[in-house]
N, C-alpha and C positions, 0 to 999 in steps of 0.2 A: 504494500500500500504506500503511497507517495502521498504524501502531507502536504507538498509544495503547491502550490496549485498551479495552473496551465491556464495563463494568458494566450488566446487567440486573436489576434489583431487584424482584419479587413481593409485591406488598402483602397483608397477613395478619394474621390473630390465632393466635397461639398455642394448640397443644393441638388435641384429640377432639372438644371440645365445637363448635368452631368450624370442624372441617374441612369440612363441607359446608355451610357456608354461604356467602351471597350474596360477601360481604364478602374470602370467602377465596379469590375466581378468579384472584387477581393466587398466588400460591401453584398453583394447580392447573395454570396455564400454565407456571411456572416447572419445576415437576417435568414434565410433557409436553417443555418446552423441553429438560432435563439428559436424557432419554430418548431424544432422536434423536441425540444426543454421546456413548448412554454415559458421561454423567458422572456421577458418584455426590456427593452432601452429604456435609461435615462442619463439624463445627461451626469459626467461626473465632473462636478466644477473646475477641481484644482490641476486636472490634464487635458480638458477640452474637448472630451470625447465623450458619448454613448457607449455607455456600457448596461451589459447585462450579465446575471450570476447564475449559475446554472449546477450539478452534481452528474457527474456521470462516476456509479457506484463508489467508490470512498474519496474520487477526485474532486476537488474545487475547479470549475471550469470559470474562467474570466472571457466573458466575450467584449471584444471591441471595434467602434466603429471612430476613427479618429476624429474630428468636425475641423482639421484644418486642411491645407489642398495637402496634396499627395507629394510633392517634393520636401515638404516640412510636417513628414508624420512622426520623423524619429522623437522629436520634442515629447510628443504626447506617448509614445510609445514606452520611451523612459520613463515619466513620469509615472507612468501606470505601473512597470516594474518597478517603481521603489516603494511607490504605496502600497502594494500589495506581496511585497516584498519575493519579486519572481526573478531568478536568473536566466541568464539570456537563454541557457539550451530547454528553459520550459516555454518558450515563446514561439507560438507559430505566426509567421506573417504568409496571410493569404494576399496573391496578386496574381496581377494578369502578365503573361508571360510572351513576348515576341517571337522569339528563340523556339518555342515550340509549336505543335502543330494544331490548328483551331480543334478544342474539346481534351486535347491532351492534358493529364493531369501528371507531377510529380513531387512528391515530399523528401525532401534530405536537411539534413542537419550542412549550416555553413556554404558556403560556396560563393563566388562573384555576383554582382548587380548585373551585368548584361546590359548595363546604360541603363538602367531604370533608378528612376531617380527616388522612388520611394522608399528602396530597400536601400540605395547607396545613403540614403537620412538616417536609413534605422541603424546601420552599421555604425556611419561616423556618431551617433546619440548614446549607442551604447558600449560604442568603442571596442567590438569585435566584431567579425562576421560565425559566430560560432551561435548562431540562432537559429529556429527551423525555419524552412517556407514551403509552404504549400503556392506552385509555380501553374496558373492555370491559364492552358496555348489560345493564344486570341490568333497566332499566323502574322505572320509577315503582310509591312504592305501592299496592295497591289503597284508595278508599276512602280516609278518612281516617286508614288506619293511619301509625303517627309513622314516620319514612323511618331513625332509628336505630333501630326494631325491626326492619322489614322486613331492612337488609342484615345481621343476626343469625340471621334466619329461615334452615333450609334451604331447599333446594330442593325447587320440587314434584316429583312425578313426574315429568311428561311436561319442567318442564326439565331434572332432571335425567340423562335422556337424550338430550341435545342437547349435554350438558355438555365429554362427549369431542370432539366435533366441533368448539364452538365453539374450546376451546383449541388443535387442532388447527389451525384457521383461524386463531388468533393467532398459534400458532409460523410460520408459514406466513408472514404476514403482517412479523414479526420480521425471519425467513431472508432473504425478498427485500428490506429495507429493511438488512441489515446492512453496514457496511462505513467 
């Protein structure tokens, strides 16, 4: 049994304009994840985020939704590891992955950003890369479109109907790696 609890963290941007976007799945698995717990967000003041509290059998689960953009999540990420006094290898960061291939899911402890600017925040915040991610393939742009439009862009149609499943498969993916 692990006393420590497990912060899960959903990478995002803030607000409507950004909900369905590529950028915002680390967010959409997080809210699918607080849904099989019944846990509900609220905001926690002193880190700027949404969170919710959850138990999976003797685990303390911490769910998090940052409310700052996505290049300055490390802030809040930290913050939420001191207050709840969590080390980095109990921390998952859910994002959206370029590098892999759209619906593609991977979980590993450490490794490089890949240009993404949300996990190179969480890294330089907590001063290691020796933290989990849950790495979730949004695909390469098409074309030479620039790769900071495309994860701003929504979703097309047809992925956005893959969208429920795919988080679905991450929460999935989470549950069996918790503990």
């Amino acid at each position: 049994m692990n006393t420590t609890p497990l912060l899960i963290v959903g990478l995002g941007n803030p607000g409507p304009k950004y909900e369905n976007t590529r950028h915002n799945i680390g967010f959409r698995v997080l809210e699918e994840l607080a849904g099989e717990y019944s846990a509900r967000f609220s905001v926690h003041k002193k880190s700027n985020t949404e969170v919710a509290e959850a138990r999976e059998g003797n685990s303390k689960l911490i769910l998090a939704k940052p409310r700052s953009f996505m290049n300055l999540s490390g802030g809040p990420v930290k913050s939420l590891a001191q207050y709840f006094d969590v080390p980095p290898a109990r921390i998952v960061v859910v994002h959206d992955e370029l590098e892999l291939d759209f619906a593609a899911l991977r979980l590993r402890l450490g490794g490089g950003d890949h240009g993404h600017n949300g996990l190179r925040s969480c890294t330089s915040s907590l001063g290691t890369k020796e933290y989990q991610r849950l790495s979730i393939g949004i695909g390469r742009p098409p074309g030479r479109m620039d790769p900071a439009a495309f994860v701003l862009k929504p979703w097309s149609k047809r992925e956005s109907a893959e969208i429920p499943i795919i988080c679905a498969d991450a929460v999935d993916l989470l549950r069996e790696n918790l503990g």
